[in-house]
ROMAR-507235 format. One record per residue (C-alpha): x, y, z; residue in one letter. Coordinates in steps of 0.02 Angstrom, whole numbers, plus 32768, in hexadecimal, padded with zeros to 4 digits. Layout:
XYZa
...
END
This chain:
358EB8BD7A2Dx
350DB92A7A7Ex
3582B97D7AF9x
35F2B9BB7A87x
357AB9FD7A1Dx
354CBA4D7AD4x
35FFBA917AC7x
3614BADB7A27x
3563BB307A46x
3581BB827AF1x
35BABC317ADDx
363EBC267B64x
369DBB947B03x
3735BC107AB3x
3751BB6D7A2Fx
3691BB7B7A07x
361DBBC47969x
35BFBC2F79D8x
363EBC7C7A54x
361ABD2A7A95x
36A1BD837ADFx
365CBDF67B3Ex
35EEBD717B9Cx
368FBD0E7BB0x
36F3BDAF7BFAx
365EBDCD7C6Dx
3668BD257CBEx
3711BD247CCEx
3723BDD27D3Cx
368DBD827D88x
36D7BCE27DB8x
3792BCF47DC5x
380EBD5C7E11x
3896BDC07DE8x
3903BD407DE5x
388CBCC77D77x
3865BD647D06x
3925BD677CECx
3959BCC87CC0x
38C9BCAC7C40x
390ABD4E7BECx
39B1BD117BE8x
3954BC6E7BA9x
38F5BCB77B1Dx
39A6BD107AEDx
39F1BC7E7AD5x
3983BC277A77x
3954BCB77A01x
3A19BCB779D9x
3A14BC0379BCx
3985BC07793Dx
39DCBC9278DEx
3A6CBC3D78C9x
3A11BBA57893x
3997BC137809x
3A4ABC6377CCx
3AA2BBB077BCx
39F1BB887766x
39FCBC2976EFx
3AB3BC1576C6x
3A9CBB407697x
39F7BB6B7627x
3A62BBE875C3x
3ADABB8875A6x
3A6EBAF77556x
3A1EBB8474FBx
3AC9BBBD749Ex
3AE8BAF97492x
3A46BAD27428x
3A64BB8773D9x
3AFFBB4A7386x
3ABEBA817372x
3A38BAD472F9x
3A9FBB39729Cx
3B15BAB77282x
3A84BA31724Fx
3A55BAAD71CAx
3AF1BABA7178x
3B08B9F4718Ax
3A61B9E4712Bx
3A90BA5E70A7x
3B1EB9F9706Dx
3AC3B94F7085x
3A41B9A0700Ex
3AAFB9AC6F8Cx
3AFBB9096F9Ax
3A4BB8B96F90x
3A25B90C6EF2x
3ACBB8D16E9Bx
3A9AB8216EE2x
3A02B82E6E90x
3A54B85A6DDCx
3AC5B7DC6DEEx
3A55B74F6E1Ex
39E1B7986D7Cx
3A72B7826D05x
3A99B6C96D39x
39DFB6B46D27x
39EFB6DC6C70x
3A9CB6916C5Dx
3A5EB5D26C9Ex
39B3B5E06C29x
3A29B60A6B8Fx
3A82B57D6BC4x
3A0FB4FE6BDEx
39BBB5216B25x
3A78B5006AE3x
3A8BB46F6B43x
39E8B4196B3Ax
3A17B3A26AA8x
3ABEB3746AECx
3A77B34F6BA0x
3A09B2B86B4Ax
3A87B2626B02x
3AEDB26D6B8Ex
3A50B21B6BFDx
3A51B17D6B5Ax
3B07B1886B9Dx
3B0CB1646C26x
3A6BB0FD6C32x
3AFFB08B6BB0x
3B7EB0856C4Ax
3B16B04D6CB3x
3AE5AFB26C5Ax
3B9CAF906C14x
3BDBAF9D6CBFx
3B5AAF146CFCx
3B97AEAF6C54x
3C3EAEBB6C91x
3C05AE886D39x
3BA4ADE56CEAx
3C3AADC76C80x
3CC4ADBB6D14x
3C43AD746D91x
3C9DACC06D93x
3D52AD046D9Cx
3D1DAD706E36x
3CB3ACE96E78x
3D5DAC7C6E76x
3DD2ACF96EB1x
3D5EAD0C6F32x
3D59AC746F65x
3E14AC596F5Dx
3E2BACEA6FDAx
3DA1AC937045x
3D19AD357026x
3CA5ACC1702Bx
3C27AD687062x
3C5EADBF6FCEx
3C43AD276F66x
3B95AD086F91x
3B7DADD16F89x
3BB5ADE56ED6x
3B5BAD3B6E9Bx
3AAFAD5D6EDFx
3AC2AE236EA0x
3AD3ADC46DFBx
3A47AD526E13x
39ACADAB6DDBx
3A15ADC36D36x
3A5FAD296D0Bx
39A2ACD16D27x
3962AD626CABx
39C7AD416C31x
3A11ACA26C4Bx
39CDAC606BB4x
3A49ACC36B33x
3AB7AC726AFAx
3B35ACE86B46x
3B00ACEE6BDBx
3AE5AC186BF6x
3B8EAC166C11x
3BA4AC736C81x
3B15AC436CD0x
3B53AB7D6CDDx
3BFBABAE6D16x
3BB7AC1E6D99x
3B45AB7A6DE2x
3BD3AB1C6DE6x
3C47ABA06E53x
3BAEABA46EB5x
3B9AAB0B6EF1x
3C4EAADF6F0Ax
3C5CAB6F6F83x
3BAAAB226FD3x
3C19AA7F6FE7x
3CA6AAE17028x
3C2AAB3870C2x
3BE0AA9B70E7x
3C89AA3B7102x
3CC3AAE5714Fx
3C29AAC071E0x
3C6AAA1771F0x
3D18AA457216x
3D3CAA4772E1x
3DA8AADF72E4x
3D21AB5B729Ax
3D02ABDC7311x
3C45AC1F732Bx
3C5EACB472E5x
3C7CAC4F723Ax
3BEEABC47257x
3B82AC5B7277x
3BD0AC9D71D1x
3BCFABF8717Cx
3B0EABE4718Ex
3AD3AC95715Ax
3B38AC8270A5x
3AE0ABDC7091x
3A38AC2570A3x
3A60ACA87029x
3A89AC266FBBx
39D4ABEB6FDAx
39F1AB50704Ax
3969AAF77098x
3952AB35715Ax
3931AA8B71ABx
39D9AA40715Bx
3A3CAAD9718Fx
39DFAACC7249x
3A20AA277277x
3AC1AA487217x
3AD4AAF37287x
3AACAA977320x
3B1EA9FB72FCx
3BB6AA5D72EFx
3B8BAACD7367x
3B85AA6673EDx
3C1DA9EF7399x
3C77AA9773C0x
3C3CAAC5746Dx
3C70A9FB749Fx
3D21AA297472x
3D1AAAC274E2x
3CC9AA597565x
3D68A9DA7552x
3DDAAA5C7562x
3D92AAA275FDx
3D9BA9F17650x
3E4AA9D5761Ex
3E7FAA64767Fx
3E03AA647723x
3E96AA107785x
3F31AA83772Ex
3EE8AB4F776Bx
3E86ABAF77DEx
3DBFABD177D7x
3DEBAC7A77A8x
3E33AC43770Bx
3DCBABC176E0x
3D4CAC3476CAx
3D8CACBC766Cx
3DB0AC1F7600x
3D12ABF17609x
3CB1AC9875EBx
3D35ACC47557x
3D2FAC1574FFx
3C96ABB57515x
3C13AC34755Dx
3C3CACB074DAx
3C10AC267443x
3B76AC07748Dx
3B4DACB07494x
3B79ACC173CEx
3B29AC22739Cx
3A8BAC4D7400x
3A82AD0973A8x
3AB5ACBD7300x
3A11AC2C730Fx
39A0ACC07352x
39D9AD3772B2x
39D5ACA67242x
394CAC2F726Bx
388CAC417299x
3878ABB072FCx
38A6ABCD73A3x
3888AB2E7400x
3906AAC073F8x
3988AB487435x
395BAB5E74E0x
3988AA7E74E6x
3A0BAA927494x
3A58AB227504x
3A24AACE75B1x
3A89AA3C757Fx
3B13AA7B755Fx
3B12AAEC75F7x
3ADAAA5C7671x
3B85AA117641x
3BE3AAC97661x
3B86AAC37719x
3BD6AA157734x
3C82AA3E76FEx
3C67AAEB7789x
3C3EAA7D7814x
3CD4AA1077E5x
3D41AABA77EAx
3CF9AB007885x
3D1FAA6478F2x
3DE3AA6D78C3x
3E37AA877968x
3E94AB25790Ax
3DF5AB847905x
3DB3AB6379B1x
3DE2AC1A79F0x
3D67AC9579FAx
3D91AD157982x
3DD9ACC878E0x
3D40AC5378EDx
3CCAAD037903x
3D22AD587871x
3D2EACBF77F1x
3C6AAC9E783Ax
3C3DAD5077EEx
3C7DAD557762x
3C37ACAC773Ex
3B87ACF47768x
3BA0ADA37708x
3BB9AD21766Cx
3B1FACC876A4x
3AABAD5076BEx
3AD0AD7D760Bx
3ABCACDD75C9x
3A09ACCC75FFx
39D8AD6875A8x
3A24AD1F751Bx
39DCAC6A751Bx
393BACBB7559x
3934AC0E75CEx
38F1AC1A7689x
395EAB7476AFx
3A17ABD1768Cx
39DEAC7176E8x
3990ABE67788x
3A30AB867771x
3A92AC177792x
3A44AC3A7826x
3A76AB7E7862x
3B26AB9B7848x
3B42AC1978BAx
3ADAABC9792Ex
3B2EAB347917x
3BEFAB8B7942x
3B8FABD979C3x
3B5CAB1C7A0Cx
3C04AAEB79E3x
3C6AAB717A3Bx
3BF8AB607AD6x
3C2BAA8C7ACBx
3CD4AAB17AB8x
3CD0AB297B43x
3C7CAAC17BC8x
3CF4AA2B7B7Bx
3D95AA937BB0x
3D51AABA7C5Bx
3D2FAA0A7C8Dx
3DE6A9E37C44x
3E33AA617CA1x
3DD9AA517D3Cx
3E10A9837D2Ax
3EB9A9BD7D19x
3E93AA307DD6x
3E5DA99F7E2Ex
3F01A9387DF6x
3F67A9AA7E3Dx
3F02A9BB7EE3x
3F05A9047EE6x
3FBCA8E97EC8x
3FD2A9727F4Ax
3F5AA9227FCDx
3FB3A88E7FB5x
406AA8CD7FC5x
4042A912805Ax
402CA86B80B6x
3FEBA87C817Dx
3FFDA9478179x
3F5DA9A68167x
3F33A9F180E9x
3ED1AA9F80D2x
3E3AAA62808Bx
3DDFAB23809Fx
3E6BAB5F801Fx
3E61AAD87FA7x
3DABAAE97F87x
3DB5ABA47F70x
3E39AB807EF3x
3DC2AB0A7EA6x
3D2CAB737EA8x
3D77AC137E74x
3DDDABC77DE2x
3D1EAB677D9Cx
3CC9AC197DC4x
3D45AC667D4Ex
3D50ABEB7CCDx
3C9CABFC7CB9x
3C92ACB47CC8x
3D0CACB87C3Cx
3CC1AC5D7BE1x
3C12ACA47BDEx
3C7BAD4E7BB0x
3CC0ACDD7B26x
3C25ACCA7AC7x
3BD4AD827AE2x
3C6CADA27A5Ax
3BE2AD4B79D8x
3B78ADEA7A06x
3BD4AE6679CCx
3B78AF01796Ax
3C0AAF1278E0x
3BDAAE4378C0x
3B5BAE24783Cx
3AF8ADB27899x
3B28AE017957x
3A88AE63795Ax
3A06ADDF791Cx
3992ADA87993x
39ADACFF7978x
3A71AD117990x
3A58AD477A31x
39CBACC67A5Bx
3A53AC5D7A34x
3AEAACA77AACx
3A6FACA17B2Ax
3A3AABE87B1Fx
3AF7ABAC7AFBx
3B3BAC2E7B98x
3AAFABC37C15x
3AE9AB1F7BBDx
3B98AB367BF1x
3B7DAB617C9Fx
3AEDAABA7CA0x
3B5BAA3B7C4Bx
3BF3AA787CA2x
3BA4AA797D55x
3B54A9D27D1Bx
3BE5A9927CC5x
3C54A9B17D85x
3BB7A96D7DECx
3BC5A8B87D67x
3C8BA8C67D94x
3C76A8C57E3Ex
3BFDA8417E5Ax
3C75A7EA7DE4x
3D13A7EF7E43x
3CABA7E87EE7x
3C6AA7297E8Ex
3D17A6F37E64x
3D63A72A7F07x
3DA8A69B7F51x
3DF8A6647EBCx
3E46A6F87E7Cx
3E78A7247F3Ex
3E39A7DB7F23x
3E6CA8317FC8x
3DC5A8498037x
3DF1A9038060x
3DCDA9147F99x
3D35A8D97F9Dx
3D12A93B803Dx
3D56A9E77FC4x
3CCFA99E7F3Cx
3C47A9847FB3x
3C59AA2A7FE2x
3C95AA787F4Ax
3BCFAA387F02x
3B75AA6D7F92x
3BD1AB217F74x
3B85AB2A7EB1x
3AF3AAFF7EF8x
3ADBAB8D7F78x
3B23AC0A7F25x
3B7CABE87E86x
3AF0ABC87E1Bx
3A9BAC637E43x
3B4EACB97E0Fx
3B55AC887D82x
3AA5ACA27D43x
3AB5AD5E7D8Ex
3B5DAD7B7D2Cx
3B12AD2E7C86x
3A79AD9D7C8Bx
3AECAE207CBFx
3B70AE077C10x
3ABCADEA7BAFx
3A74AE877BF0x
3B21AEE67BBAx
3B4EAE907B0Ex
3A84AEA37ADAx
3A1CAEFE7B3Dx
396AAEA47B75x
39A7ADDE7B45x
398DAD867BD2x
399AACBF7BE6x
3929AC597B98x
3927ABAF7BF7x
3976ABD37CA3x
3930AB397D07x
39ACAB057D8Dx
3948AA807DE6x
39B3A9F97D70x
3A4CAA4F7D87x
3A23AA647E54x
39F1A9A87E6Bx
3A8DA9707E18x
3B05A9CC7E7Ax
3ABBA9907F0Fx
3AB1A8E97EE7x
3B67A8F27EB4x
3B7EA9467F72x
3B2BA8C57FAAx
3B8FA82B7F63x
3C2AA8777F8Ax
3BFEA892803Ax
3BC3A7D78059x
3C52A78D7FFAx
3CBBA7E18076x
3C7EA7AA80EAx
3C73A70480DAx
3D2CA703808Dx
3D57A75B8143x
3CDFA6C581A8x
3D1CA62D812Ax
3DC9A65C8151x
3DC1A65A820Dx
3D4BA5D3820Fx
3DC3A56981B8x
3E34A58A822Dx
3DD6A55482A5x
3D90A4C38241x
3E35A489823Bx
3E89A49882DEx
3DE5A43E8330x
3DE1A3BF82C9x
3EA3A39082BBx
3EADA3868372x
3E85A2ED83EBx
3E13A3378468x
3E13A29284DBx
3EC4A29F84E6x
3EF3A353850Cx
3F59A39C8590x
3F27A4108616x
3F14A4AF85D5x
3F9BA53385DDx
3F52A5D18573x
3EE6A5EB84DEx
3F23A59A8437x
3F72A5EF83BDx
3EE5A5E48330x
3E91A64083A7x
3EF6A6CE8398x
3F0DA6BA82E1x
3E3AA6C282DBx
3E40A742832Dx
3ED3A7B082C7x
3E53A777822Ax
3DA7A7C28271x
3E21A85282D0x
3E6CA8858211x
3DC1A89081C8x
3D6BA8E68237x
3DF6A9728227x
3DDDA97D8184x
3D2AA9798194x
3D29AA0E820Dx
3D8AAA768192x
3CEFAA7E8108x
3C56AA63816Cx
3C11AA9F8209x
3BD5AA5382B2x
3B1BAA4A82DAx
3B20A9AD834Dx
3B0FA9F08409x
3B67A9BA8497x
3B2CA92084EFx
3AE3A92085A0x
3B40A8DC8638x
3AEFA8398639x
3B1EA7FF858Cx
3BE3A81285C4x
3BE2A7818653x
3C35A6F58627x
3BE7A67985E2x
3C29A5EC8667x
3BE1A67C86E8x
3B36A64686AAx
3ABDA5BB86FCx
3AD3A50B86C5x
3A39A4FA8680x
3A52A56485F5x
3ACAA4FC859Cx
3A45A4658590x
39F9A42F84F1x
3955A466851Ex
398EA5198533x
39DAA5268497x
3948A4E08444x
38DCA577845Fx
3979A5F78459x
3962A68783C9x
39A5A6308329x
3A3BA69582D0x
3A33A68F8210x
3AF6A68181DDx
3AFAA6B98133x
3A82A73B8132x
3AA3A7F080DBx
3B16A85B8105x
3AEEA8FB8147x
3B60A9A5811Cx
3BA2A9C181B4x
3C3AA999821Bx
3BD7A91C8297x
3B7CA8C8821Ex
3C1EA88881B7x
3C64A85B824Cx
3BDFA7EE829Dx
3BBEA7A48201x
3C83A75C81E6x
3C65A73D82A9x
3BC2A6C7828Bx
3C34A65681FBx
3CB8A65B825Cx
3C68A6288300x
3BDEA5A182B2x
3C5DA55C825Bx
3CBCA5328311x
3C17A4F68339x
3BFFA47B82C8x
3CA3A43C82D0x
3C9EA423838Ax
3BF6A3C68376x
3C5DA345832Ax
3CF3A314839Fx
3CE1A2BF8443x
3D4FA32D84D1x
3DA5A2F38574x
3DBCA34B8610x
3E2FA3C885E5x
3DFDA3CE852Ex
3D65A41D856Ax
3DBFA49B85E5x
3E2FA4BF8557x
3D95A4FB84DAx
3D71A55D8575x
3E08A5B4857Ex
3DF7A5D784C4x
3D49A61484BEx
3D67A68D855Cx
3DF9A6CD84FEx
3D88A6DA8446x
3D11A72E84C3x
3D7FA7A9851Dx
3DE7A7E78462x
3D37A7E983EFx
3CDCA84B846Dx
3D5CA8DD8464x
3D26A8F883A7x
3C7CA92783B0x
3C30A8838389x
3B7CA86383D0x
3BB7A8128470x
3B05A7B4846Fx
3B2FA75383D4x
3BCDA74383F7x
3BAEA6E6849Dx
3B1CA6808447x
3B8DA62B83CCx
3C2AA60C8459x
3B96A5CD84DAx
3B63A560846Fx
3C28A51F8432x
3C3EA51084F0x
3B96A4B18510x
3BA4A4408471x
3C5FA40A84A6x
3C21A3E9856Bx
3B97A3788527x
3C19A31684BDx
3C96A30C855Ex
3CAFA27C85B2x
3CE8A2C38657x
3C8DA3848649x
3CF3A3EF86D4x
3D0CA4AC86A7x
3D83A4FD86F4x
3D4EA59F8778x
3D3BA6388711x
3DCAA695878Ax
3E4EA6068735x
3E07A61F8699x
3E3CA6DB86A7x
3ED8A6AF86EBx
3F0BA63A865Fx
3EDAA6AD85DCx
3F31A749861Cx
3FD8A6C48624x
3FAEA6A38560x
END
């Protein structure tokens, strides 16, 4: 602000009040050159041109809007001229009908007061006439079923008829008028006891009665009676057809036939009635039984799927919501919220429900094919992707399933509570389901000898838990907060624990590895249960090669441990050099009783580890005691003995070879070996070179 008041003060500002232009001139020659001097006269041309032409365009537009108001003037003054003159013949005229209407009025001031008295006359012979004809309108009224315009007309003609009622002309009247009266009050009553009256005409029914000055407690219990004698035979008709149409029609049914009369006979008692008390009973009985006949509905297998199940859900709500407004009752609007809760629940059960079928259905066919495949391996890696991948998906799409209840264009799909609800049914399906398989397997891996599951499935199962476990858990729970955090933005899980989920699938892993393997060790130690005990040891021959059981035992332990190697890994390291001699290759003394007193005890039926060399030493230690035992309780010969030699160097040379801990493995055929040469009668063993010889000839 102050410098340009600086400006317009300084004498060499050409745009300023104070310029001087012969100071400016000065200080130009001064300061410029010729040049300079030149251009800012060409300047200064310019823009003294310019202005000109601006002050002429300025002159010639202000003349014009001088002729323009010249001529609006003198036109406005002849305009007012004539509207002069049409005032002042206004103002005779509205003079003369000034006198005209007074002259009037004095001739027509008699005549006006009788025509007042007449029509004052009218008035009362058109009420007459009213009183008079009351009774035939009352009936024809009636007839047509006007019932309003009955009760209209009679109490209009009330006030009169008890005013004058005593004339003898109007008595009468009066008596016939009682009579119509309360024959249509019969009439309403028995038309509130009849089922097919609609609410509309209870509601109807009731007002006309209190016109006609009933008593409000009667009418109360009468309203309420009927009304709810009506809403039963809406409630039958909506059970008759739960079983005969969809959810979606049901409750357009529903919201059209028996919702809708609720919502009339509630606004008709609130209108009517003062007392307000027994209503909100009343209503949450009746709707208690329209929540029952819902759940019935939503459990039909036709409205299982996902979206007729949504839609007929919301529309059932929308109805509810504006219910509770009307009922004014904190149970209907609660119960409301249970409902959709309740599909919710139900949807989730049904989901987890179809996975367990399904995946039932999975393991079939990998049984029948395990089984139809006889001695051939099978690929056990490919069947327990298959297995895996097709759960994983299941209960992926399922989860994506029930984010469909949280959609924004749903009523309830952005209450809190719905998704509280998603949430807790989305980790309920992956618990029960994971739960449900882990219970399953631990089931079949109980009944497996007498169903004759396939081990190699139980190996898959085993596996197939130990999988979830690791990894598919954490999957899951990472895709489910993912859909959450896309369907509604910060919901997250509400109870999330997976300890009881974790602990069952690895108990489940756990039973299905030690059922496996003691199917693996009872079936080669019944071989070998069988062949030493149905042999006579005292009278065998000399020995020629390794029996055939042996090889069988060895086909057994050889097929498992194949399998075994497919699904889990090896962690048992190589054994040193000295555990490989032979065990006849060892000093005498070792196969006394006193030695094997304070030799390291082997538990049999211990756990099974998750790994390769753990399922295979543990079939090997049933297997292998089980010889023991049985050998403990025959009495051998000469060549009996040389013959379990033959067959445990054989057993020692083929088990070795599969990764078995050769230190347990020549524990439990030391001690077969030892236990038959202390029940020998002649103990020879044969040299370890003919031993080698024999066996390489088997």
């Amino acid at each position: 602000m102050g410098e340009s008041q600086k400006d317009s003060e300084n004498p060499l500002n050409i745009d300023g009040n104070n310029f001087n232009s012969e100071m400016y001139i000065e200080c130009l020659l001064k300061c410029a050159t010729l040049r300079q001097v030149m251009d800012k006269e060409a300047e200064v041309v310019t823009q003294s041109q310019y202005l000109q032409s601006e002050m002429q365009t300025l002159v010639y537009e202000n003349y014009n809007k001088f002729i323009s108001a010249t001529e609006t003037v003198r036109k406005m003054r002849s305009d007012f001229q004539i509207m002069q003159e049409e005032m002042n013949k206004l103002s005779e005229n509205i003079n003369k009908i000034t006198t005209f209407s007074s002259t009037i009025s004095e001739n027509l001031k008699d005549s006006g007061t009788t025509v007042n008295r007449l029509c004052n006359t009218r008035q009362l012979l058109d009420k007459l006439q009213f009183v008079f004809l009351l009774p035939t309108q009352l009936n024809k009224a009636i007839e047509e079923n006007r019932y309003m315009d009955a009760v209209n007309d009679y109490t209009h003609a009330q006030r009169v008829l008890q005013k004058y009622g005593s004339q003898p002309s109007f008595q009468s009247i009066q008596t016939e008028c009682s009579e119509i009266i309360s024959d249509l009050k019969k009439t309403l009553r028995e038309r509130l006891l009849t089922p097919d009256t609609t609410a509309s005409e209870l509601a109807e029914s009731v007002g006309l009665l209190r016109q006609l000055q009933e008593s409000d407690s009667s009418l109360q219990d009468i309203f309420l009676t009927c009304a709810e004698s009506r809403l039963q035979q809406h409630l039958k008709s909506l059970s008759s057809i739960v079983d005969n149409v969809d959810i979606l029609e049901w409750v357009e049914k529903c919201n059209n036939s028996l919702l809708a009369d609720i919502g009339i006979v509630i606004t008709c008692y609130h209108d009517t009635f003062q007392n307000k008390e027994i209503l909100p009973e009343f209503a949450d009985k009746v709707m208690t039984q329209v929540f029952q006949l819902f759940e019935e509905v939503i459990k039909k297998p036709e409205n299982t799927g996902t979206d007729i199940l949504i839609r007929g859900l919301d529309k059932f709500f929308r109805k509810l919501q504006a219910m509770s407004e009307i009922i004014s009752s904190d149970s209907v609007s609660q119960k409301a919220v249970d409902v959709v809760v309740q599909c919710i629940n139900h949807k989730a059960s049904m989901q987890y429900q179809i996975i367990q079928t399904q995946f039932k259905e999975n393991l079939m066919k990998v049984r029948q094919s395990l089984a139809s495949k006889g001695t051939e391996s099978a690929d056990l890696k490919d069947i327990l992707s298959s297995l895996q991948v097709h759960l994983m998906q299941k209960i992926q799409a399922s989860l994506l399933d029930l984010m469909a209840f949280l959609q924004k264009n749903l009523s309830f799909g952005l209450k809190p509570w719905c998704g509280k609800a998603v949430a807790d049914a989305c980790w309920t399906v992956i618990s029960e389901t994971l739960i449900n398989i882990s219970d399953m397997v631990k089931s079949m891996a109980s009944l497996q000898a007498s169903n004759n599951i396939p081990f190699e499935l139980l190996l898959v199962l085993a596996k197939l838990c130990l999988e979830m476990q690791e990894n598919g858990v954490s999957t899951l729970h990472n895709h489910l907060l993912k859909l959450l955090e896309e369907s509604s933005p910060g919901l997250t899980v509400g109870n999330n624990d997976t300890s009881n989920i974790m602990v069952s699938l690895s108990t489940a892993a756990q039973v299905a590895l030690d059922s496996e393997v003691v199917f693996i060790g009872q079936t080669a130690a019944q071989m070998l249960r069988v062949s030493v005990l149905a042999r006579d040891w005292l009278r065998a021959p000399e020995p020629r090669g390794p029996r055939a059981v042996c090889r069988r035992v060895v086909e057994t332990l050889a097929s498992a441990d194949t399998a075994a190697s497919q699904l889990f890994p090896t962690s048992m390291k190589p054994s040193s050099d000295s555990s490989r001699r032979t065990i006849w290759s060892r000093p005498s003394s070792s196969f006394s009783p006193i030695s094997r007193i304070f030799s390291e005890r082997i538990e049999v039926f211990s756990p099974a580890g998750a790994d390769r060399a753990a399922l295979s030493n543990g079939a090997l230690k049933v297997a292998l005691k089980a010889l023991v035992e049985c050998v403990r309780l025959r009495t051998f010969s000469r060549h009996g003995l040389q013959q379990l030699q033959v067959d445990v160097h054989f057993l020692q040379q083929r088990l070795s070879c599969m990764g078995n801990d050769e230190r347990l493995l020549n524990a439990l055929l030391e001690d077969a070996l030892s236990s038959a040469q202390i029940r020998c009668v002649d103990p020879q063993l044969m040299e370890p070179s003919i031993v080698d010889i024999i066996c390489e000839r088997g």
